[in-house]
N, C-alpha and C positions, 0 to 999 in steps of 0.2 A: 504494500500500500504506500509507504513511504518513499520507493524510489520510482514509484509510476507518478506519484506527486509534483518529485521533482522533473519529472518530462513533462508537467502541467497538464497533466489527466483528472479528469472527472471520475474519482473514486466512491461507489456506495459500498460503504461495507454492511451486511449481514452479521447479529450478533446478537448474544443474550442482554436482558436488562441490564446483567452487572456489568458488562463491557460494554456501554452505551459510551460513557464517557472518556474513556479509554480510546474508541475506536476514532470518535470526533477528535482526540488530542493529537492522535497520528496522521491525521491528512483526510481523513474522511469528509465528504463534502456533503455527501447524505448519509443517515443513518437507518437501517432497519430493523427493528427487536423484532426476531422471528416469534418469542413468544405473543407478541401483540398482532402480527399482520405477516401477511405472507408475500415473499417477493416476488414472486413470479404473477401475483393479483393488483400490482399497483399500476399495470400498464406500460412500466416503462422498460424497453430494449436495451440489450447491452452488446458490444462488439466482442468484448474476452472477458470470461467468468472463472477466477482459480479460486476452486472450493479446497480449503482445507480438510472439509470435512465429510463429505461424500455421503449425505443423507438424503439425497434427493433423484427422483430417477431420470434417464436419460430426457425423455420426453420434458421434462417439466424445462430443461436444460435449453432445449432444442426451443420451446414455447418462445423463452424468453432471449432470445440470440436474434442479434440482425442479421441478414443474410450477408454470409459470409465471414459470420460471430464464430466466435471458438472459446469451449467451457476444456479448461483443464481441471482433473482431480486429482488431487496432493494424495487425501486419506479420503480413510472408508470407515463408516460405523460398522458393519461387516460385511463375511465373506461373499454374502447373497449381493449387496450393492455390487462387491470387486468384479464379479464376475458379472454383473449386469452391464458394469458398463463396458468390461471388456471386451463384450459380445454385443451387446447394443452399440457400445457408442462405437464402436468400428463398423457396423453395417449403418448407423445414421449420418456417419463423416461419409461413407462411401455413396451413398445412395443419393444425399443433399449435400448445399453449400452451405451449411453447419458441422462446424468438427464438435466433437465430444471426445476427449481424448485424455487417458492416462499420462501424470504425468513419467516424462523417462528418467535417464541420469544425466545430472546436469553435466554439460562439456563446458568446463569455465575454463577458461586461459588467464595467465598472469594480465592481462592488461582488464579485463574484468573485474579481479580481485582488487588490484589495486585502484580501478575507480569506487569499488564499495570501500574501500579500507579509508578514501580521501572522503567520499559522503558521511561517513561515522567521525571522522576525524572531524571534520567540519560542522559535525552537529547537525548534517539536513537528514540524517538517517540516525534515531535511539532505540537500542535494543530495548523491544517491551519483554519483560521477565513476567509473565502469570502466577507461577509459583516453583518452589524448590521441593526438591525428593532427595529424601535423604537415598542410599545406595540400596539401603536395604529395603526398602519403601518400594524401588524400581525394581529389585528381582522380586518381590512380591508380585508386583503388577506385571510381570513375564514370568509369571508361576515358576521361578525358578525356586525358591522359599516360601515352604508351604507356611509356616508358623510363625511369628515371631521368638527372635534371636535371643538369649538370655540379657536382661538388663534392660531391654526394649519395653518402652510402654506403649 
């Protein structure tokens, strides 16, 4: 969001109530609380959509795309989405002129890195932190540790 900002894009971001304010402080120029209204009902188009969060199905994706729009998905709530849109959104990119597309691995080269490295440096780009996990907190959350640890509250 932040470094489509500084290419002077018109950013709406999608988000829960508690990161309403959060999302306006990072460059957002509209805000949408999905718990309140739903984005693909407010009528408005978008040309590129990167969903972090992949809760939404191909079709709703393809609704709201202008022609020649392109939704990337970061993540997935689960395996049923992944697989939706890996099979949908390649026969809806193939079929129309709306991609729906997984995202790949990024191919960054050093002169890339180092313009992100001068936008942070300079302040036009701030790492937003949601919240911290402790280690063992994360092999919990990949079921690597079933129980907690001795000493763990």
């Amino acid at each position: 969001m932040q470094i489509a900002k500084f290419f002077d894009t018109e950013v709406t971001g999608v988000c829960s109530t508690s990161k309403v304010e959060t999302t306006h402080s990072i460059g957002a120029d509209f805000v949408i609380d999905y718990t309140k209204e739903d984005f693909k009902k407010k009528g408005k188009q978008y040309a590129l959509i990167i969903d972090v969060v992949g809760n939404r199905s191909v079709s709703d994706y393809k609704r709201v795309l202008v022609p020649n729009g392109r939704c990337i998905t970061i993540g997935f709530t689960s395996m049923g989405r992944l697989l939706q849109h890996a099979l949908f959104g390649v026969w809806a990119s193939i079929t129309g002129n709306k991609k729906v597309d997984l995202m790949g691995t990024a191919q960054m080269n050093r002169e890339d890195l180092i313009f992100v490295k001068e936008l942070i440096e300079a302040g036009k780009v701030k790492p937003v932190i949601d919240r911290r996990y402790s280690l063992s907190d994360v092999l919990k959350l990949l079921g690597i540790l079933k129980k907690d640890t001795p000493g763990e509250k």
